[in-house]
Every structure is written in structure tokens, then in C-alpha cells.
Backbone bond lengths (Angstrom), bond angles and torsions (degrees), N, CA, C in turn:
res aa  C-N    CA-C-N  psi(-1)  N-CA   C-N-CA  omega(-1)  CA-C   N-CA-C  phi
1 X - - - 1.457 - - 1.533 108.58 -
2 X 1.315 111.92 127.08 1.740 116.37 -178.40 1.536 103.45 -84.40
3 X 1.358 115.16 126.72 1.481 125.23 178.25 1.308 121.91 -48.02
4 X 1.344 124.07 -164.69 1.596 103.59 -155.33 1.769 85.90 -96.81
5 X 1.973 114.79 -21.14 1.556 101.52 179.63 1.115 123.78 -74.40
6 X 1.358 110.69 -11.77 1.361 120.38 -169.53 1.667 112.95 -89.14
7 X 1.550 84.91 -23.75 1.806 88.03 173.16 1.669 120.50 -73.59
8 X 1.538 97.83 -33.50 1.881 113.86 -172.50 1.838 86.73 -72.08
9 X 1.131 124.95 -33.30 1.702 128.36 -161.03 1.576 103.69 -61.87
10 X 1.614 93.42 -45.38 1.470 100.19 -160.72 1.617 108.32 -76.18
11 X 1.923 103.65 -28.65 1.875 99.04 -158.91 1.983 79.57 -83.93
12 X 1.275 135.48 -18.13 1.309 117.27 173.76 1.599 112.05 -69.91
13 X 1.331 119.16 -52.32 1.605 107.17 169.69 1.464 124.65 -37.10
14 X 1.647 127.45 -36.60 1.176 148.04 -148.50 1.811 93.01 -90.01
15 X 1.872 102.28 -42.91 1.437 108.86 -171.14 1.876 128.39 -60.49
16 X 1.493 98.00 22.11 1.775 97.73 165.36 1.434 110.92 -130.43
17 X 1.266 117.90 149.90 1.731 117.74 -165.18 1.368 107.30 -69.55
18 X 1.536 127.20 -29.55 1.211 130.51 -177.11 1.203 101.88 -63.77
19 X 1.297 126.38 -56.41 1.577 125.09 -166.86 1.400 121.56 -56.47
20 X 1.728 103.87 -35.45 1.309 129.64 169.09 1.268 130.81 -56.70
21 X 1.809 106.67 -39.09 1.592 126.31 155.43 1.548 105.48 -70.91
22 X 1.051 130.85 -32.76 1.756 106.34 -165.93 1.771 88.40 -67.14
23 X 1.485 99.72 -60.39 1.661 112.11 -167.63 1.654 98.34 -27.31
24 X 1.180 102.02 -71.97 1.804 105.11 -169.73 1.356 98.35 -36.86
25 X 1.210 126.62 -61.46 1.133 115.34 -165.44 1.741 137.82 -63.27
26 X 1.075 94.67 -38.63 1.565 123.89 159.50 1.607 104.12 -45.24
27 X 1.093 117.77 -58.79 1.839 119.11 165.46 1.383 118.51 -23.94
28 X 1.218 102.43 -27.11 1.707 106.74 -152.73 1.776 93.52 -116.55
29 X 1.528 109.15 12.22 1.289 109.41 174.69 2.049 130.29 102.88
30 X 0.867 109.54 153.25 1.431 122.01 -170.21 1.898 105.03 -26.67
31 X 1.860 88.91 124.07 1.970 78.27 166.84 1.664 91.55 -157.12
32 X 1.501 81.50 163.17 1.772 97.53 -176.64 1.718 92.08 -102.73
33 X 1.559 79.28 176.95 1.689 102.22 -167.57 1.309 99.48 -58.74
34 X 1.523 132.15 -48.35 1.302 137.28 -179.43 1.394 110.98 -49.22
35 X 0.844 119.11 -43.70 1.819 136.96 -175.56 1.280 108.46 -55.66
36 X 1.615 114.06 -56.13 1.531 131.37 174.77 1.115 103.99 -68.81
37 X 1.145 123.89 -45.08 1.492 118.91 -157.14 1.993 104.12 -68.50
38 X 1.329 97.18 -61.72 1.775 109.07 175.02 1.507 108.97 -33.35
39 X 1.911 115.09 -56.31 1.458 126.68 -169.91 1.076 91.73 -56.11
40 X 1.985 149.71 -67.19 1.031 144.36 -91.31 1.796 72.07 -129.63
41 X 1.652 131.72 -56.64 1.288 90.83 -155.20 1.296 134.19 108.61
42 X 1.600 93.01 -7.46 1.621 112.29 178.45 1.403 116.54 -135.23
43 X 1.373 132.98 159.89 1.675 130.59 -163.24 1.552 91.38 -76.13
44 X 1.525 94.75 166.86 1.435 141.93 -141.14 2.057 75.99 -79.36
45 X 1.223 99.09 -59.82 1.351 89.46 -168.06 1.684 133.54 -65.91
46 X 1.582 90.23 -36.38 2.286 107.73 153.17 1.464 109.30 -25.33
47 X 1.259 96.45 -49.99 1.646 100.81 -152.11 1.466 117.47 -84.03
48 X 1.254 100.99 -33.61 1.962 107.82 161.73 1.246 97.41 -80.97
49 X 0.686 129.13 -26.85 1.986 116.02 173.90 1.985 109.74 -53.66
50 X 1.188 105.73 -49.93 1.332 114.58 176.50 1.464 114.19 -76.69
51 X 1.757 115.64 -27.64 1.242 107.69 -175.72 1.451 100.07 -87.60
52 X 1.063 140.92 -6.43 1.547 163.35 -158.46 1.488 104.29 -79.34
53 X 1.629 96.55 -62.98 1.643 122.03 171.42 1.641 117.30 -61.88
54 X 1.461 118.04 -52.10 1.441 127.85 163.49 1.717 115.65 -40.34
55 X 1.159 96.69 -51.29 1.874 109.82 -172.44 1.689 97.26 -68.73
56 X 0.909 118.73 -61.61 1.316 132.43 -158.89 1.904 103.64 -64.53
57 X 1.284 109.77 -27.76 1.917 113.77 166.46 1.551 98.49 -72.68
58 X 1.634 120.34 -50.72 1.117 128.35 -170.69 1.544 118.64 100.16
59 X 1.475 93.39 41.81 1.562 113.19 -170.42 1.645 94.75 -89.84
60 X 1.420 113.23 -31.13 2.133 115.99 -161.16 1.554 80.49 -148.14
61 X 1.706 80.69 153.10 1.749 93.74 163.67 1.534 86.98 -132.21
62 X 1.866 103.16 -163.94 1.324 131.02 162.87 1.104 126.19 -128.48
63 X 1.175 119.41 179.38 1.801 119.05 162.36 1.641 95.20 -151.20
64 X 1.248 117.04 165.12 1.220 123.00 -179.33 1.466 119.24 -122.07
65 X 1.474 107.14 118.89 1.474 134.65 -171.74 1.892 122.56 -105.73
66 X 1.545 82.15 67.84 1.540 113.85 -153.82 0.997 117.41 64.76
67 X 1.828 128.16 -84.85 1.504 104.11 -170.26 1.947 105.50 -121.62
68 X 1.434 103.22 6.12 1.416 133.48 156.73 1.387 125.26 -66.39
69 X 1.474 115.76 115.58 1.186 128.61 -178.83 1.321 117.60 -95.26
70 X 1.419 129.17 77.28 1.253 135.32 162.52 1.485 139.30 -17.84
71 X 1.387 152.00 54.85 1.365 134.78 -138.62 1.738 91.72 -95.25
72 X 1.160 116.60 167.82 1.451 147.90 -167.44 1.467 123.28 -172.64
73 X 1.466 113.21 146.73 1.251 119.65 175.44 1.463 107.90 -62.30
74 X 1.669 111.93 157.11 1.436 131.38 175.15 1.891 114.17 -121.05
75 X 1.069 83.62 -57.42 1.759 112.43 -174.34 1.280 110.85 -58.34
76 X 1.014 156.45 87.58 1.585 165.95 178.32 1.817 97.97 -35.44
77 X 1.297 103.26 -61.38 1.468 113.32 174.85 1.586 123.02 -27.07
78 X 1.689 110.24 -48.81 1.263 101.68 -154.18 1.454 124.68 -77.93
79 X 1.114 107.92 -26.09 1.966 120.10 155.63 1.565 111.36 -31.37
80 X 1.233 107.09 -66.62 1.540 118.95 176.20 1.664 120.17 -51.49
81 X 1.610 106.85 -47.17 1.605 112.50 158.11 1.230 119.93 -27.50
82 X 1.118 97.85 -69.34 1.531 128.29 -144.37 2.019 104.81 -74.40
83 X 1.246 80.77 -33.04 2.089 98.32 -177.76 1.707 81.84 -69.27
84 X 1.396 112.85 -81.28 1.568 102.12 -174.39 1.410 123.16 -25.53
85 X 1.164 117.35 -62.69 1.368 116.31 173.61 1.494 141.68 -32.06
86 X 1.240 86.13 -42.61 1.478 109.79 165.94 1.613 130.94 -76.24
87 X 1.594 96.90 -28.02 1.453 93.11 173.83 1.964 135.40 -62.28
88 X 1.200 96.20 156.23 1.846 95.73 -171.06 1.331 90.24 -96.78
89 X 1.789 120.97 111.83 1.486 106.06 158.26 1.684 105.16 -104.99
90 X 1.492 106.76 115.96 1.206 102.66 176.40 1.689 133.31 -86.75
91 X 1.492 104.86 19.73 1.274 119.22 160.23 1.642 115.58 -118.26
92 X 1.547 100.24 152.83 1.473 99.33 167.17 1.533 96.98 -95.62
93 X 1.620 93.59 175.25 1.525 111.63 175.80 1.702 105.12 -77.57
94 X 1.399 95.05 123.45 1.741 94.25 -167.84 1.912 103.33 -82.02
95 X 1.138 94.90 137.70 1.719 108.45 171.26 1.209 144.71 -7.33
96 X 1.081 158.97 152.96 1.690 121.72 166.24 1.630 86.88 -112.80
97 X 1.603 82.75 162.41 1.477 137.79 -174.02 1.805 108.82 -48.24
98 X 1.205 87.80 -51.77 1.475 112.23 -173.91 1.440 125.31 -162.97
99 X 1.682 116.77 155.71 1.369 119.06 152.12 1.417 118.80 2.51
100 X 1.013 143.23 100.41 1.279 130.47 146.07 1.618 132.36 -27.42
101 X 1.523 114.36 -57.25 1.278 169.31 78.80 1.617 99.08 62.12
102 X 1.464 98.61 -103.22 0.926 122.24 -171.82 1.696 124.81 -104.93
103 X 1.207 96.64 -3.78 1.513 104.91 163.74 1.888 130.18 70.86
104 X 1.684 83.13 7.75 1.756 79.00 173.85 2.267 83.78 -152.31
105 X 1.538 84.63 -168.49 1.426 94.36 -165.36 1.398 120.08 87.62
106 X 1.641 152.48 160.18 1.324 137.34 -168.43 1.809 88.89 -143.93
107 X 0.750 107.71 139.02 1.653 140.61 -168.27 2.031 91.36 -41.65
108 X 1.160 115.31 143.54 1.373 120.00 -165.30 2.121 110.56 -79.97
109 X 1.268 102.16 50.74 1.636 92.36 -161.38 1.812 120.29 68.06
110 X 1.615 101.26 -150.71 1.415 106.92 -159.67 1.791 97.99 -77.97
111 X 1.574 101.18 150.82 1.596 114.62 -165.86 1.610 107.86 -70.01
112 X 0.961 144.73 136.94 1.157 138.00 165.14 1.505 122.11 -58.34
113 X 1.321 116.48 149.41 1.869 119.10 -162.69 1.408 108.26 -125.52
């Protein structure tokens, strides 16, 4: 079980879209910097910056395929993230009834945002 810092560590690594695009992509199997870089759209150096950051939580590794740096998933977790993320829940969590508390009274209308 990852501690509660390690949990805030990880959903902040997760918190930029780029990082979020390599990850997705990485799901779908082995890619070099060139690979990312073309998909993503951003310089050669952006992109090891993020894969830099990824490696270094220990979310992806590499191996080296002569002078090609291979990245790949590590983290068992992040497949599962990443599916959540994506899902459409088209309900909210409806209100409660009452007090928890105190056990009577009915929830004050719509929740504040």
C-alpha cells in the first residue's frame, strides 16, 4: 500500500496532460523518444523532461536499443488510473437524506460548488 505522500506524489506527477499522454501511450506498449516526441508534438528535449520526471517516480523505465531509448510502463497501477479517468459517470452522487450526526433533518437542496 503507497502512503498517503506517496499517493498526493503520484496524482501530482499524473497532474499534466503531457505526462498523461506519454502514460496513455506507453499502455499500448514500448516507444522511443522519437515515437513520443512525433505523437506529442513537442521538442526532443520537452519530452525527456517529462519522461525524466516519469522514470524518476518509477512510473516507466527504459532499456537501450543501441543508441535508442526505449520507455515502458513500470507501475502496475497506471492502466487502472488512467481507465478511471476516462470514464463518463453520468450521475452525481445523490445527497443524503439526513444528518449523519444527528439523524433527522433532510439535506439543504442543491450542494454548493
Amino acid at each position: 500500500m503507497r502512503a498517503i505522500g506517496a499517493q498526493a506524489e503520484l496524482l501530482r506527477i499524473l497532474g499534466h496532460p503531457v505526462r498523461l499522454r506519454i502514460l496513455d501511450e506507453l499502455i499500448k506498449g514500448v516507444k522511443c523518444v522519437s515515437d513520443l516526441e512525433e505523437f506529442l508534438d513537442i521538442s526532443q528535449s520537452n519530452v525527456s523532461q517529462h519522461l525524466s520526471m516519469l522514470r524518476r517516480y518509477g512510473l516507466i523505465d527504459y532499456y537501450m536499443d543501441g543508441r535508442l531509448r526505449c520507455y515502458y510502463l513500470v507501475d502496475p497501477i497506471i492502466p487502472e488510473l488512467l481507465e478511471i479517468l476516462k470514464k463518463d459517470y453520468p450521475e452525481q452522487i445523490p445527497p443524503p437524506a439526513c444528518c449523519p450526526v444527528t439523524k433527522k433533518g433532510r439535506y439543504p437542496g442543491k450542494r454548493r460548488r
